[in-house]
C-alpha positions in Angstrom: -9.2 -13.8 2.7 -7.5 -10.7 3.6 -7.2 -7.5 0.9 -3.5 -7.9 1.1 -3.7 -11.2 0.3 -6.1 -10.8 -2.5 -3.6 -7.7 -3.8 -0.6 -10.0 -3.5 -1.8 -13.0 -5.6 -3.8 -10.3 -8.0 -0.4 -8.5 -9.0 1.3 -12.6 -9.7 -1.6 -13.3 -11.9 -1.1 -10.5 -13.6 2.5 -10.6 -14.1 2.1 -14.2 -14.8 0.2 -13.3 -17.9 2.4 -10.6 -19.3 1.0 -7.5 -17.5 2.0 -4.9 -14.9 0.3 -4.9 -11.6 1.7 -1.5 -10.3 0.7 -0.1 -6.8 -1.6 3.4 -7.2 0.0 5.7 -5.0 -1.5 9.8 -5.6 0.0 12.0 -2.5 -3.0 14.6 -1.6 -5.2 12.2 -3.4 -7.0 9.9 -0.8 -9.4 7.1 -1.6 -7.6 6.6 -5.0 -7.7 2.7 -6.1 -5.5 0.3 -4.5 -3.6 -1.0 -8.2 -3.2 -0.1 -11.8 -3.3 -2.9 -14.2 -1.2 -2.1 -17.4 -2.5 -4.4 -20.3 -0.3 -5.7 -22.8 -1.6 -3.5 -25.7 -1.7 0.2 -23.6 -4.7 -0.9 -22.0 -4.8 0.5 -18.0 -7.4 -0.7 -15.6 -7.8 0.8 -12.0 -8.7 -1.7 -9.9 -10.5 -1.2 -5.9 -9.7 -4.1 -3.9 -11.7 -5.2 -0.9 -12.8 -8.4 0.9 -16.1 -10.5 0.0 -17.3 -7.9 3.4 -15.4 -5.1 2.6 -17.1 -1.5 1.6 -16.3 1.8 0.2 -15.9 4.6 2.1 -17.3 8.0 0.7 -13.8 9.1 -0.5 -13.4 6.4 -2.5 -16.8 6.3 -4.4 -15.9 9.8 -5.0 -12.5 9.3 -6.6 -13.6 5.9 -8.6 -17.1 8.4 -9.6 -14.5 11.2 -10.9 -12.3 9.2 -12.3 -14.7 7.1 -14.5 -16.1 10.8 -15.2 -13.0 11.3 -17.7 -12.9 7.9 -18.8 -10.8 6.0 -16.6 -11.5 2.0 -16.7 -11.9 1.5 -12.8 -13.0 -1.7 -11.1 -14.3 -2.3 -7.8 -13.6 -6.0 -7.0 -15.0 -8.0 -4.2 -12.7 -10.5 -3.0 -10.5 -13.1 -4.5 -13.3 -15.0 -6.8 -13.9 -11.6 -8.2 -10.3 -10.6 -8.7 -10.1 -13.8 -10.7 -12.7 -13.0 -12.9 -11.2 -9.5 -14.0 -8.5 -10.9 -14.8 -9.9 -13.4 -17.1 -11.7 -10.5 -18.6 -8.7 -8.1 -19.4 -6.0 -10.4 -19.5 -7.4 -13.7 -20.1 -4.4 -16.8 -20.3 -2.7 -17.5 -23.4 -3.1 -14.1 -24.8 
């Protein structure tokens, strides 16, 4: 499955269980993570997507290091079945 699909049905699950799946976007800030999860409750996790083959590249493992430094919650998920399991994690259903 392709990262953009994995982002698109990510950010629907999400939404579908009451959360905000909101594009990370940081000009002058490469290798930031792909999504911010907002959590019913003020909870925000940073989530990484890439395929079940995908890798980091040094930019990135440097941002996701520095941000999880200060305390950031930031995920590095490996393809859909991964994705899933987050979510069941932070947002499980029926919460």
């Amino acid at each position: 499955m392709l990262e953009k699909e994995i982002e698109r049905r990510m950010k629907r699950a999400v939404e579908e269980r009451g959360g905000m799946c909101c594009k990370f976007v940081s000009p002058g800030n490469p290798g930031v993570p792909d999504r911010m999860i907002l959590i019913p409750g003020g909870r925000i996790v940073f989530v990484e997507l890439k395929t079940e083959t995908g890798r980091l590249a040094k930019i990135q493992e440097w941002q996701i290091s520095e941000m999880r430094k200060r305390g950031a919650d930031v995920r590095v998920v490996w393809g859909w079945s991964d994705a899933a399991d987050l979510l069941d994690e932070v947002i499980p259903v029926g919460v």
